[in-house]
C-alpha positions, 0 to 999 in steps of 0.5 A: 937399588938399596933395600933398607941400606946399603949397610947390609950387604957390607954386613954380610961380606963381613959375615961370610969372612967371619965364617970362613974364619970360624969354620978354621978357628971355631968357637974358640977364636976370640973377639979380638982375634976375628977383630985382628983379621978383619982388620977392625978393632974389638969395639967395631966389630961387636957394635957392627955385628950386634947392629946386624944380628941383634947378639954379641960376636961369641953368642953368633959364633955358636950359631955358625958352627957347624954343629949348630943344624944339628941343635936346630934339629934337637931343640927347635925341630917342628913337624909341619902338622904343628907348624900349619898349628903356628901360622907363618909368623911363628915365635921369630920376629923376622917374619912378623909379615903376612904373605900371600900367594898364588899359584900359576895352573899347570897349563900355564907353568906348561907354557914356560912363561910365554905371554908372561911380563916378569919384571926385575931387580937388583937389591941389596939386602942382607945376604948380599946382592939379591936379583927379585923379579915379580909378576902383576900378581907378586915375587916369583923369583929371589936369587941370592949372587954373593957366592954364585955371582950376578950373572949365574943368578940371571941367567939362573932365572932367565932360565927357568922362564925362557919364553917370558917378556923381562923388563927391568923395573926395581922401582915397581918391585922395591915395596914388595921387596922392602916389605920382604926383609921386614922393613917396618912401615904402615904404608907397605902393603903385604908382601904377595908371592906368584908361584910358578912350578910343577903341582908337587913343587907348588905342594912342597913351596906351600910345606916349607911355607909352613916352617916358622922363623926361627925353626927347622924341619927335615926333607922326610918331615916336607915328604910325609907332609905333601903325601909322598912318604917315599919320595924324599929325593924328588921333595929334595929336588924340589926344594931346591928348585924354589925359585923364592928364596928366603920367602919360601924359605928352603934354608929351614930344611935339613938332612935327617942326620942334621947335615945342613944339605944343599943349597941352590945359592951356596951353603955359606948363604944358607948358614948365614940365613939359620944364624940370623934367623936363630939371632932375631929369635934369640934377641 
């Protein structure tokens, strides 16, 4: 099942080449040069790349750096007291979409998912295949298997609901998951996220929900915001235990030094989701 085409995955295959090929080359390997070891030639891989991100080859070369987290930090670090201010949309247009969401109770996050119907999908989106599994009520899992592969981002999930019922059905979840990746259509409805964790994971999910498009803040930043000042391992740990993925968008969060931290799907997903999300803001 294809979310918007099946065009972007291809992209991001192309995309997590050429970051291997920077991260040996850096900024000064030239458009021809990466053109030559894709085996594209010069004016495919600009107009392919310019389709993807909306910017030139060199100016996305920069934004995948490995330097670039640290200019995030310097010139697009927001604390969350000001982007509660901004709202979710922030100055990025990826997501110009309005989400909702619900939290599951504690008693039924106890429960560890029996008598819950979770249905699943795979997608192809632009970081690659993404599993989405959504409730009645909306998306409560992404995966993202480009790095980790289809059947570790399955049972990933599989894991974190042992006692739920899963029924495979990516025609139920297909709007929600159009209306994810910013698809652009008067007949999609919003997209609704179900939140199934612990209070401080849900408190920490809401934080990062906070961070606008195209910005970044830090796990300190995240700690201070849901009231545990010194408890920035746990807020870590709970970062990474988000189950949604780019919605809940735990890629906007960065080591205080600029280091780019962890990720649950890979590190090159993460860079690749900071440079595309920089790229939109910057086009």
């Amino acid at each position: 099942m294809n979310v918007q085409t099946s065009e972007s995955g291809y992209h991001y295959n192309v995309m997590r080449r050429a970051i291997e090929l920077i991260d040996q080359g850096g900024e000064s390997l030239s458009l021809e040069e990466l053109a030559r070891q894709m085996d594209m030639s010069p004016a495919h891989f600009q107009r392919l790349f310019s389709r993807w991100t909306g910017v030139s080859p060199k100016r996305y070369q920069q934004y995948l750096t490995l330097g670039h987290a640290k200019a995030l930090l310097r010139e697009r670090f927001t604390t969350l007291e000001t982007a509660h201010g901004v709202g979710l949309s922030g100055s990025g247009r990826l997501h110009d979409l309005f989400l909702k969401w619900e939290a599951m109770s504690p008693g039924e996050y106890a429960r560890k998912g029996a008598g819950l119907t979770i249905y699943w999908g795979w997608f192809e989106s632009p970081f690659g295949p993404t599993l989405v599994m959504g409730t009645a009520k909306g998306i409560c899992g992404m995966a993202f298997a480009a790095e980790t592969g289809e059947e570790a981002a399955m049972q990933d999930m599989l894991s974190r609901w042992p006692l739920a019922d899963y029924v495979e059905d990516p025609m139920r979840l297909r709007p929600w998951v159009l209306s994810a990746f910013g698809a652009a259509s008067d007949r999609l409805e919003p997209t609704p996220l179900y939140l199934i964790g612990s209070p401080l994971q849900i408190k920490v999910w809401e934080a990062l929900m906070q961070i606008p498009s195209g910005q970044v803040t830090t796990y300190s930043q995240i700690a201070q915001a849901v009231g545990t000042p010194q408890a920035v391992r746990a807020v870590g740990t709970a970062v990474g235990r988000n189950p949604v993925s780019w919605l809940i968008p735990c890629h906007r969060a960065l080591r205080k030094s600029g280091g780019l931290g962890g990720y649950h799907w890979g590190l090159p997903v993460k860079r690749a989701m900071l440079a595309y999300e920089a790229a939109q803001a910057d086009a």
